[in-house]
C-alpha positions in Angstrom: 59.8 140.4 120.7 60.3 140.2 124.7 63.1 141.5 125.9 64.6 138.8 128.8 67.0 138.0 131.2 69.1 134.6 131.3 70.6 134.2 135.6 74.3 134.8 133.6 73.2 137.9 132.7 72.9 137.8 129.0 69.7 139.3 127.4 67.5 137.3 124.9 64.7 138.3 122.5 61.9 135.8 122.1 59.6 135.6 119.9 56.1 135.8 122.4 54.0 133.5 119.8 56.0 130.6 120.8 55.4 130.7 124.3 53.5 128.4 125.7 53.6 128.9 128.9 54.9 131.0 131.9 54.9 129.7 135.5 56.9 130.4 138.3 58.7 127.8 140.4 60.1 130.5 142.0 62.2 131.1 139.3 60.3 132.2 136.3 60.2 129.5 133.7 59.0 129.7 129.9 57.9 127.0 127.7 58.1 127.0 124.0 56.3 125.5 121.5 59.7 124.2 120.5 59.7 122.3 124.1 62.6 124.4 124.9 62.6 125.7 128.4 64.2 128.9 129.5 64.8 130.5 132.9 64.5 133.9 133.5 65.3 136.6 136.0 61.8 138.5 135.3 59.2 137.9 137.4 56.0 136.4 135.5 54.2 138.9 135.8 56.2 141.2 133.9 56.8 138.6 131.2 53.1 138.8 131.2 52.9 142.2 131.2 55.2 142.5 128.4 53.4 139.7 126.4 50.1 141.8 126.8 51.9 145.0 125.3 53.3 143.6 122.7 49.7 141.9 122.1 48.0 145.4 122.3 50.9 146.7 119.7 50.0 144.3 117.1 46.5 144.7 117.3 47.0 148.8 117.3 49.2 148.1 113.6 46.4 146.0 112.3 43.7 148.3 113.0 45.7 151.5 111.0 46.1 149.4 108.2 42.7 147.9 107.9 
């Protein structure tokens, strides 16, 4: 899960294999495969960065276990 930032303040997990997409606009703005849109205070590049660890985490597990 990503750990993000809503402009109120409040924090949100989201799940990274429903983004679609991550853009800036200049606020960062994430698409979902639901076609929800959510606006963030991170900068898309650390949304991108956290994607990448989270990818590199989940490849890690499924290497030990097989």
């Amino acid at each position: 899960m990503l750990r993000l930032t809503r402009f109120n303040g409040t924090e949100l997990f989201v799940n990274p294999e429903l983004i679609i997409t991550v853009e800036s606009t200049p606020d960062t703005v994430i698409t979902l495969t639901t076609g929800e849109k959510l606006v963030i205070k991170e900068k898309t590049r650390d949304v991108v960065d956290q994607f990448m660890e989270y990818k590199r985490f989940i490849h890690t597990q499924a290497n030990r276990l097989g």
